[in-house]
N, C-alpha and C positions, 0 to 999 in steps of 0.2 A: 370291330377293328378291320381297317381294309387292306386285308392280307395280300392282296391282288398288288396294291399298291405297292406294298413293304418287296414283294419278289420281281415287279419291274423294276423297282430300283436297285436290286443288288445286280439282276440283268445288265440292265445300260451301264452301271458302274464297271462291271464283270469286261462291257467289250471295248470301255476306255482304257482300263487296266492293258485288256489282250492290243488295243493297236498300239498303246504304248511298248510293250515287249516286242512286236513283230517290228517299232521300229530300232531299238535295244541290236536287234540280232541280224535288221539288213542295214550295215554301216555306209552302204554306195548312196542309199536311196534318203541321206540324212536330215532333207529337204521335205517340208510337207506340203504336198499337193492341196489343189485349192480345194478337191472336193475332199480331201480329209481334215481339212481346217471345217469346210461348213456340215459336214457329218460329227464332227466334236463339238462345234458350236450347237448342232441342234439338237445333242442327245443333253449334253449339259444345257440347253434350255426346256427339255422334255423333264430334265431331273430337276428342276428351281421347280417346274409348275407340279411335279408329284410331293415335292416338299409342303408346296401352300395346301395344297389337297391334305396332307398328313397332318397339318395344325389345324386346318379347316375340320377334322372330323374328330378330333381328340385327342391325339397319337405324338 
């Protein structure tokens, strides 16, 4: 079982979670900058291809 895989994923899940609450708490800045749109766009496409990996090996 590919544990490596299972703990990058709760990782990138962990710093979606965190940019969600850091924007939660700065109310001025309510607007998402473009490179935090293509920094969530590319972690949730890092997290689709650690999925097909995780079917891909059994899991």
């Amino acid at each position: 079982m590919p544990d490596y895989l299972k703990a990058r994923k709760l990782h990138l899940n962990g710093i979606i979670v965190g940019m969600a609450g850091m924007k939660k708490l700065n109310l001025k800045a309510n607007k998402s900058t473009r490179v935090e749109t293509l920094t969530i766009d590319a972690i949730k496409a890092e997290l689709a291809f650690i999925d097909l990996q995780l079917k891909r090996k059994g899991d």
